[in-house]
N, C-alpha and C positions, 0 to 999 in steps of 0.2 A: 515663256517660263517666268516665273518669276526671281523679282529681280534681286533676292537674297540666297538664289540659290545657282550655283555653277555647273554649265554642263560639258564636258568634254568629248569628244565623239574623234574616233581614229580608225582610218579601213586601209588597210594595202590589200592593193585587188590581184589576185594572177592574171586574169583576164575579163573580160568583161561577164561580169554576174556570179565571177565566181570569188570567193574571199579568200585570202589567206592568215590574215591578222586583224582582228576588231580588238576594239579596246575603249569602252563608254564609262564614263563618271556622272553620275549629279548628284554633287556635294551641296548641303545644307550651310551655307556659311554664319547663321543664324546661333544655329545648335552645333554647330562643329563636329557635324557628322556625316557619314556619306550615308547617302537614303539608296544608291543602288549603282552595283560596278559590276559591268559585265566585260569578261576577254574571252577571244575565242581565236582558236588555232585549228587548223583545215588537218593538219596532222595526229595533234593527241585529243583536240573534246573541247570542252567550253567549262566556263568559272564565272559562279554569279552570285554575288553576293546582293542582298534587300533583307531589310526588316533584320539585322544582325546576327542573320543565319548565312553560309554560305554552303554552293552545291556545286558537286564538280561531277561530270561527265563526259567520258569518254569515250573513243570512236570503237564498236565493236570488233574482234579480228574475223576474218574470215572464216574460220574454223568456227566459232561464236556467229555468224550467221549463218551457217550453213545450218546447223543442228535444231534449227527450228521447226522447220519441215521442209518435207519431201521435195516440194517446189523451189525451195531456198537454199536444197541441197544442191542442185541446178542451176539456179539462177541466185546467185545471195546478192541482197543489198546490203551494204552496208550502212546502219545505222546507230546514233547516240547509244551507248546502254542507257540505265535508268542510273541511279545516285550511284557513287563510287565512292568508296575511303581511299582514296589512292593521292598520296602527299608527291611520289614522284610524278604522277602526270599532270598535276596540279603542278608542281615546278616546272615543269617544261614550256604548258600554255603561258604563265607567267614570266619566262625567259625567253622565249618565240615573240611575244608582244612589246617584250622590255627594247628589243635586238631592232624592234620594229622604230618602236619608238625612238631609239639613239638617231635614228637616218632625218626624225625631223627637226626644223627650226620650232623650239617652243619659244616661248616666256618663262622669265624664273618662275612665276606662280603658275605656269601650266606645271611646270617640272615637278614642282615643292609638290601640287595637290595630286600628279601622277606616284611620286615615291611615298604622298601617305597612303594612299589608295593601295598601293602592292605591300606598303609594311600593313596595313591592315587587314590583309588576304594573310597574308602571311601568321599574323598573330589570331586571326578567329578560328577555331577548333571547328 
């Protein structure tokens, strides 16, 4: 990667292949911007922010897969919906990953460019 730019990568696993918390950064130290931040929580969906748009997605319920059909009424998987406005589940994945984060040993500047990363989630519409 190059060497003006910063990448951060964080997984706590439940068990093997399975995830519970991601949490990826790569900051532009150049231009003082992040080029793309993705969190993801096993519980409420995922949060990705590239190109200064962000999208949040969350985990279908049950009821929400079932209604798809016949077959799914039976057997539902549960999968992402498609894009959401949903600012509470968007704080959750962003609290779930933060909770993750506390339990490691960073560096000040892992730290400093994790809390711009989540006040910049925070502040894109």
């Amino acid at each position: 990667m190059d060497q003006n730019k910063f990448h951060l990568e964080y997984k706590e696993m439940l068990k093997i292949d399975y995830t519970k918390n991601y949490f990826e950064i790569i900051f532009n130290n150049c231009n003082r911007i992040f080029e793309y931040i993705y969190l993801y929580n096993f519980e409420y969906g995922s949060l990705k922010y590239k190109n200064g748009k962000k999208e949040t997605h969350k985990w279908e319920t049950e009821d929400e897969a079932k209604k798809e059909s016949y077959l799914n009424k039976h057997y539902p998987i549960i999968c992402l919906n498609g894009l959401v406005n949903d600012k509470e589940t968007e704080n959750k994945i962003i609290e779930e990953n933060i909770k993750y984060i506390k339990t490691l040993k960073l560096s000040k500047n892992e730290s400093a460019l994790i809390n711009m990363a989540v006040k910049c989630l925070r502040n894109t519409i």
